[in-house]
C-alpha positions in Angstrom: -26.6 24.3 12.4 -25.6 26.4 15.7 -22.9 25.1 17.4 -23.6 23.3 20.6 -21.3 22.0 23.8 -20.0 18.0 23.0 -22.0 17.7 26.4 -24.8 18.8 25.3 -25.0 16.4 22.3 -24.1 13.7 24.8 -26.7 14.5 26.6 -29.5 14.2 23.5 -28.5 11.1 23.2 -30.6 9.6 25.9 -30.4 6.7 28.2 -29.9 4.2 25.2 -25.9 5.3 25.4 -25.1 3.3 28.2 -25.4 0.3 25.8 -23.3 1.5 23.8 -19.4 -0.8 23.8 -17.0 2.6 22.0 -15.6 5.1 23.0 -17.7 8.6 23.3 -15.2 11.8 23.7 -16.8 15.2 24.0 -14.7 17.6 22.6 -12.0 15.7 20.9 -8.9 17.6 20.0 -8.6 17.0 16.2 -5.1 18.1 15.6 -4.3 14.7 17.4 -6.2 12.9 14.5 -5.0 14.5 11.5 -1.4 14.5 9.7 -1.5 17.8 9.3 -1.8 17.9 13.1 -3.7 20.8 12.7 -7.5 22.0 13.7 -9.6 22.6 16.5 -12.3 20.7 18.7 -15.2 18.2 17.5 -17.6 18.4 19.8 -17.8 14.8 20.0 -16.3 11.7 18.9 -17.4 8.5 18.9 -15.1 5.4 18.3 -17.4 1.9 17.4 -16.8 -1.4 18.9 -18.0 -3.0 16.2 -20.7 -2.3 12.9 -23.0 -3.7 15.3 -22.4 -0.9 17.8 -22.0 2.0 15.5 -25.9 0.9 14.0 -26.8 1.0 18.0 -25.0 4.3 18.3 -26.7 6.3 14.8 -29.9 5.1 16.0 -29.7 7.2 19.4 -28.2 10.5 17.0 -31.0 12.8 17.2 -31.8 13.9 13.5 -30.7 17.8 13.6 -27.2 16.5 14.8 -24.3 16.5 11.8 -22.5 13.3 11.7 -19.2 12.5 9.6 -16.6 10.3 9.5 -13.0 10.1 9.8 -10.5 7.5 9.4 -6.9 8.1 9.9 -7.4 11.7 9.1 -4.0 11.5 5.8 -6.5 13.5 3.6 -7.9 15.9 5.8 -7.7 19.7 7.0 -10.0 20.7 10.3 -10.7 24.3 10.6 -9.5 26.0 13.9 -13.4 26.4 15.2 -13.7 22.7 14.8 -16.2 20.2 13.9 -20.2 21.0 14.7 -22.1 17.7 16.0 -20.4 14.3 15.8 -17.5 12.9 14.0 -17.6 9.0 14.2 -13.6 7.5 13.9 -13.6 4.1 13.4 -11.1 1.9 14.8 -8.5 -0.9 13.7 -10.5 -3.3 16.3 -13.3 -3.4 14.6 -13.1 -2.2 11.6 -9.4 -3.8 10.5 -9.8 -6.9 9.3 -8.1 -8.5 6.5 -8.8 -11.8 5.2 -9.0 -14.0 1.4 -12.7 -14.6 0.6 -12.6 -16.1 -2.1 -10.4 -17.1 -5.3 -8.4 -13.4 -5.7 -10.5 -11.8 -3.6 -9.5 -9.4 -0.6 -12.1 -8.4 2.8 -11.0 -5.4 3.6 -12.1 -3.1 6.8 -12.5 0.7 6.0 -9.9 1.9 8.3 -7.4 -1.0 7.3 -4.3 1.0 5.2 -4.7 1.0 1.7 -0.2 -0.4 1.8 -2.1 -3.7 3.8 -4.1 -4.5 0.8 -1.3 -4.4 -1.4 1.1 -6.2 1.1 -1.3 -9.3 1.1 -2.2 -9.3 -2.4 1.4 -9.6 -2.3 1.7 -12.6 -0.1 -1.0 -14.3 -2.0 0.0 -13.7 -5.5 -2.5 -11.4 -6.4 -2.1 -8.6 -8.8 -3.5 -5.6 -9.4 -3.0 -3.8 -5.8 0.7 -2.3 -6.0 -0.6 1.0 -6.4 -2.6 1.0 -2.8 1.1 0.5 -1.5 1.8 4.6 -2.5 -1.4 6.2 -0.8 -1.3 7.5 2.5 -4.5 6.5 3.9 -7.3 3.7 5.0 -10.1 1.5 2.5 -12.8 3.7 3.9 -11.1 7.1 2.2 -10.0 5.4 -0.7 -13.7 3.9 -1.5 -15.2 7.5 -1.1 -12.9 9.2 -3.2 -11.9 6.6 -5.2 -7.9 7.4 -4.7 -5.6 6.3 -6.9 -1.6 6.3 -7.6 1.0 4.6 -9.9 -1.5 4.5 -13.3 -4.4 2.3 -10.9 -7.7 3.5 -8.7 -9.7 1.7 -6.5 -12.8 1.8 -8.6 -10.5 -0.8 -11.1 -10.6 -3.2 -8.1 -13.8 -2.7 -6.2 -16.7 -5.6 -6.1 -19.0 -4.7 -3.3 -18.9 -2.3 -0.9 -21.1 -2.3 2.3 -21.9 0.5 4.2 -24.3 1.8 6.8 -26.6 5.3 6.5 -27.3 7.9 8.8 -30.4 5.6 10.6 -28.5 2.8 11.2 -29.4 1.0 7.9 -27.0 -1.5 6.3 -26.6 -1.3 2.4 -24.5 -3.7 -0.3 -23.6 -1.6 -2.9 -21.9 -2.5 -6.4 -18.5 -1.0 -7.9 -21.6 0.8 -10.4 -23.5 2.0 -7.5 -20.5 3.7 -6.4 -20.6 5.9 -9.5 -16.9 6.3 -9.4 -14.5 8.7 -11.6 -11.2 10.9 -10.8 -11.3 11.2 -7.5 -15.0 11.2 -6.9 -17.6 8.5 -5.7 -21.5 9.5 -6.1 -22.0 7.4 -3.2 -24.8 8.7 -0.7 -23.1 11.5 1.8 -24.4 9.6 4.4 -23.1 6.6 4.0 -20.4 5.1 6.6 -18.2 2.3 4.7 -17.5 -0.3 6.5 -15.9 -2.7 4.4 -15.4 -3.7 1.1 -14.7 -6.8 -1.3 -12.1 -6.4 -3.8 -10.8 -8.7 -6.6 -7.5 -8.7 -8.3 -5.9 -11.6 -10.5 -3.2 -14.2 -10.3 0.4 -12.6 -11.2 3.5 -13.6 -10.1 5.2 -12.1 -6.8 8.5 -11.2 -8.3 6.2 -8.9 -10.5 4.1 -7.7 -7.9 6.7 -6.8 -5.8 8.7 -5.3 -8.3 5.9 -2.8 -9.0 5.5 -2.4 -5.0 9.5 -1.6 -4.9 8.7 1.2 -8.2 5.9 2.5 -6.0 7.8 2.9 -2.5 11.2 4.5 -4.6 8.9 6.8 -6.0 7.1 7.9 -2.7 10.6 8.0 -1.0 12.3 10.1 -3.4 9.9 12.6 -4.9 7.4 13.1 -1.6 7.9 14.3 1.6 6.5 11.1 3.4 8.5 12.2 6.7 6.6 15.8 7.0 3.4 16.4 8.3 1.2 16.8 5.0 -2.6 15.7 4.0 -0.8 14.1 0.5 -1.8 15.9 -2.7 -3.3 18.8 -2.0 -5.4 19.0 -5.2 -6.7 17.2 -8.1 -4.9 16.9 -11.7 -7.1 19.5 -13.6 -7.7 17.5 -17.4 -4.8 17.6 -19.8 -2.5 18.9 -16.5 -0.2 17.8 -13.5 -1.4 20.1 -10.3 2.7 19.9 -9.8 3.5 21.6 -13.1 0.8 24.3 -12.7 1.7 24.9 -9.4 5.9 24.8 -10.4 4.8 27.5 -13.2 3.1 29.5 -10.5 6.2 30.4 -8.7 4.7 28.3 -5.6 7.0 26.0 -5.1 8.6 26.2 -1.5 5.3 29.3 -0.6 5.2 29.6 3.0 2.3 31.4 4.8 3.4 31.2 8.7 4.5 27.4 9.7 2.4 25.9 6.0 4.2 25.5 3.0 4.0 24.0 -0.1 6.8 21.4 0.0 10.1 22.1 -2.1 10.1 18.6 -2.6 7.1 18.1 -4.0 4.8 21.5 -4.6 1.5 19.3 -4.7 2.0 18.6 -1.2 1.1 21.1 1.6 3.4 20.9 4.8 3.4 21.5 8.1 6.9 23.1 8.9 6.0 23.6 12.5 2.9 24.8 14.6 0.9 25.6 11.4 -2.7 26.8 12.4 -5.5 25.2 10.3 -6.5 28.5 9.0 -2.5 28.8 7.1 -3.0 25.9 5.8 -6.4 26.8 3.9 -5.2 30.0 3.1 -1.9 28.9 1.7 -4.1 26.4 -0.5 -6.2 29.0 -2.0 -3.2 31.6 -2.0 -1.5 28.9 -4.6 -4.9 28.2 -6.7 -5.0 31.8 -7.0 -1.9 32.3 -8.0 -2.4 29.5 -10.8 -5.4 31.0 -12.5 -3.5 33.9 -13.0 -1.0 32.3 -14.2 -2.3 30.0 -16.4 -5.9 30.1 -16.6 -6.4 26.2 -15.1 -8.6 26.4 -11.6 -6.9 23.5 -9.6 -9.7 21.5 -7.4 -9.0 20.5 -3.6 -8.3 16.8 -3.1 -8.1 17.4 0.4 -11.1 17.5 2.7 -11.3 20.6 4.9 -13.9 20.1 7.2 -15.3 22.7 10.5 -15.5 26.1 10.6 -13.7 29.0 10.7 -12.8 31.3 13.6 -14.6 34.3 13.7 -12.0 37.0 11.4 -10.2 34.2 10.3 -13.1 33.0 7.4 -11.7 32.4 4.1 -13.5 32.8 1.1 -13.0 30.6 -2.0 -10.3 32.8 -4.6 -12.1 35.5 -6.8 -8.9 36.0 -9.2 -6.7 35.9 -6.1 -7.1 34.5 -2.3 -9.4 36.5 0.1 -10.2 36.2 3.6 
């Protein structure tokens, strides 16, 4: 689709938005969203009040405008020409909550953090949630891609997830109609989570928080937690650790401009400084280069990069080595 002013979309939207209880920015300044803190413009953003008011709001979106969704932005690179159409972030107000439902069983909003899950299984005595207490990001982000850390994912603790589509349509779905594996959900594009029922099972709290404890140690001394970084930056290939490969590779430490694959950690990409989206996406593709050479293993982005490019900054997807 052509790129057209925040206003503009604004505008389409008709009469119907002054019903409408969020917030509505045109052109939103990404790099404020993201952990990378990296990325140019969407050209506009809307924040719900409530499910209630995001159905209100996707029912005004004309149907040739692109929608997607972000929630605390841990997993995701924006391109320096920013985001085309509207990106919807939901907020803790509405979309936060946190409650028992039900013998073992957890509410949780989409943009809640995955480390509040774990801290009330916690409280409650309910096991099965330490590893959500090591990922860096919100329910929502962990139901699409069904993230996981610490030998658990969330598809091990999912029940029902509910989630609304692209005309304002709610849906319940089950943990099989999330077709989950590594990494991956087969849910609908479309779909906006948001929230979901889990279920874990009775286990004592000395033993859930001494997994907890293994699972913050190991964040604290093998990842750089403190820097500004998306997480892993890709997938563990089959029968590999993306960390290894990329060790192997010489990579380790690679800086292109301000990004760099962390010393620390080489799976996580860094922001040392002022680090335009565009040398972060180059530096990605530099390194998965770099490891097919190497070893013959094509490492698979686990983080989202979303927009477009700048015109003569495009990068094209490694053909034996990184080109752009």
């Amino acid at each position: 689709m052509k790129q057209v002013n925040g206003q503009k979309i604004l505008e389409a939207l008709g009469s119907g938005v002054d019903a409408i209880r969020g917030r509505i920015t045109p052109d939103a300044p990404m790099d404020r969203v993201t952990w990378f803190r990296a990325g140019g413009l969407a050209e506009l953003m809307f924040q719900p009040h409530d499910t209630d008011d995001l159905i209100a709001f996707l029912k005004l979106v004309p149907k040739g405008v692109p929608v997607m969704v972000v929630g605390v932005g841990s997993n995701l690179l924006v391109r320096d020409g920013g985001i085309s159409g509207i990106v919807i972030r939901l907020s803790a107000k509405g979309f936060g909550d946190l409650e028992l439902v039900g013998e073992n069983r957890i509410k949780a909003g989409a943009i809640c953090p995955d480390k509040n899950i774990a801290a009330m299984a916690l409280d409650h005595g309910i096991g099965g949630f330490h590893f959500f207490y090591g990922i860096p990001g919100s329910i929502g982000g962990a139901l699409r891609m069904n993230a996981g850390a610490n030998g658990g994912e969330t598809t091990d603790r999912v029940v029902e997830v509910h989630a609304v589509d692209r005309q304002g349509k709610k849906h319940v779905l089950s943990n099989a109609d999330m077709g989950y594996s590594y990494r991956h959900s087969d849910a609908a594009g479309d779909l906006i989570f948001t929230h979901a029922i889990f279920e874990g099972y009775p286990e004592d709290k000395a033993k859930i928080r001494s997994d907890m404890d293994a699972v913050r140690q190991h964040r604290e001394t093998v990842q750089p937690i403190r820097e500004k970084t998306g997480g892993s930056t890709f997938k563990n290939p089959e029968g590999h650790s993306a960390w290894k490969l990329i060790d192997e590779a010489g990579c380790r430490g690679m800086m292109i401009g301000s990004a760099q694959m962390s010393p620390l950690h080489c799976n996580f990409m860094i922001n040392t400084g002022q680090a335009s989206g565009y040398e972060l996406e180059y530096l990605g593709e530099t390194v998965r280069a770099r490891v097919m050479e190497h070893s013959g293993v094509k490492l698979e982005w686990e983080i989202k990069r979303v927009g477009n490019f700048m015109p003569g900054h495009e990068i094209k997807e490694f053909l034996g080595r990184a080109t752009a």
